[in-house]
C-alpha positions as a printed NumPy array, in Angstrom:
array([[ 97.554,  80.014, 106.916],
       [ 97.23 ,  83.391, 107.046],
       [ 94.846,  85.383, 108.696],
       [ 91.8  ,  87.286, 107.252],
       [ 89.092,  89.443, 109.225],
       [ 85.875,  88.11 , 108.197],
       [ 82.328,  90.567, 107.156],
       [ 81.816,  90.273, 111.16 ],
       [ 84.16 ,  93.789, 111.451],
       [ 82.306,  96.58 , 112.936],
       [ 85.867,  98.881, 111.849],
       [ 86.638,  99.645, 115.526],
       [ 90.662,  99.375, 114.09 ],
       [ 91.827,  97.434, 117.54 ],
       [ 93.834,  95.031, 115.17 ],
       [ 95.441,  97.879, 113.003],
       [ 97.931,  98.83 , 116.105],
       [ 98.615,  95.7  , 117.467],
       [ 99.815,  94.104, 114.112],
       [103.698,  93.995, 114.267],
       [104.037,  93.447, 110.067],
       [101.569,  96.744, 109.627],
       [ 99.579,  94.363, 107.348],
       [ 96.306,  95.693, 108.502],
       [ 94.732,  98.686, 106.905],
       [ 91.135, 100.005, 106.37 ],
       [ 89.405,  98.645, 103.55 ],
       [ 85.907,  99.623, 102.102],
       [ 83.776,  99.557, 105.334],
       [ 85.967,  97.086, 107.468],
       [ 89.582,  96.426, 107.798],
       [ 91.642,  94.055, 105.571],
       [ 94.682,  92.201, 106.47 ],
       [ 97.565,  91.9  , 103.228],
       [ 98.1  ,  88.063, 103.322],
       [101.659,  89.108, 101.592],
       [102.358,  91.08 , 105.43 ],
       [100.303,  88.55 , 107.558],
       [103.018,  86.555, 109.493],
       [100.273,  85.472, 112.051],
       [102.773,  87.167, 114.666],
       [104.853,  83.713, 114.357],
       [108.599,  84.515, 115.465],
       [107.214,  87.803, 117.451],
       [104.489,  86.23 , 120.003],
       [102.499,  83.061, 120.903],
       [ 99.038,  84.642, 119.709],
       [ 97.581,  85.977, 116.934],
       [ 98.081,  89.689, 117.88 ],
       [ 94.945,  91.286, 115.951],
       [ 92.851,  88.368, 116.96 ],
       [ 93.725,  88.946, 120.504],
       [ 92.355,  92.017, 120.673],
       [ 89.369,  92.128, 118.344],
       [ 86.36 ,  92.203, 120.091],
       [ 83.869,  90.544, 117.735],
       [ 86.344,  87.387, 116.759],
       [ 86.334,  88.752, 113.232],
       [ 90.198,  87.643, 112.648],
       [ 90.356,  84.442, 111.625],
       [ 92.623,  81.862, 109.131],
       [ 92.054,  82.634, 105.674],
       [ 91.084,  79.257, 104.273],
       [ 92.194,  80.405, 100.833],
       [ 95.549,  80.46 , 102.453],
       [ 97.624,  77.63 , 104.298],
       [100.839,  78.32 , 105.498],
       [103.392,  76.402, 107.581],
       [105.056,  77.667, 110.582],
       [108.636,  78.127, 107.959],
       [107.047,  80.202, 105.427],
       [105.566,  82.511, 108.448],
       [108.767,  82.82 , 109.877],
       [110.754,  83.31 , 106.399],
       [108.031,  86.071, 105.921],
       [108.531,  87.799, 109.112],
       [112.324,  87.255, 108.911],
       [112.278,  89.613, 105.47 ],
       [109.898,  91.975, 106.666],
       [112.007,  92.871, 110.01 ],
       [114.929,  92.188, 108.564],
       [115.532,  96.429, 108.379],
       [113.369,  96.95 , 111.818],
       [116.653,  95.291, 114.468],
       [113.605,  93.013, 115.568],
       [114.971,  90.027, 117.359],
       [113.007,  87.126, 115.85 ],
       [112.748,  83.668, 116.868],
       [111.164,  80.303, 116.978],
       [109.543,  79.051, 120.376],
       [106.535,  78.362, 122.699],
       [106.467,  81.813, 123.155],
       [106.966,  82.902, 119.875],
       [104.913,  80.748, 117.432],
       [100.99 ,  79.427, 118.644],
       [102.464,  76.467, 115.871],
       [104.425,  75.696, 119.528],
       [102.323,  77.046, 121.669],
       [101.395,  74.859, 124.848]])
């Protein structure tokens, strides 16, 4: 699923420079993650990049939104496919593989 940042935010934008898709901007009063960017850092890291670093555990799965580990990848696949990002699928790439 993708992720979503919850009415927890207190805008501190941590997650805005940590997300490798750039799918998190400022919305109206808190920041807003565009499920159509949201790869959930699968093929890039083992974590959730934004949720790593927010401080008030505000990033969290959409449940609106369920997505398999293929349709994150395919996602991040077309939106580095211009960026010479070096994608893949692994334990250290994917928290679907994560140990």
């Amino acid at each position: 699923m993708a992720t979503m940042i919850s009415e927890d935010c207190i805008s501190c934008g941590a997650c805005e420079g940590e997300c490798p898709n750039d799918a998190i901007s400022l919305g109206e009063g808190i920041f807003v993650i565009d499920p159509d960017l949201c790869s959930e850092c699968v093929g890039l890291y083992d974590t959730q990049k934004c949720a790593e670093v927010c401080p008030v555990e505000c990033c969290i799965p959409d449940p609106e939104r369920r997505e398999s580990e293929e349709v994150l990848f395919e996602r991040a696949r077309r939106i580095h496919a211009e960026r010479d990002t070096v994608l893949e699928l692994g334990a250290a790439t994917s928290h679907f593989r994560a140990a």
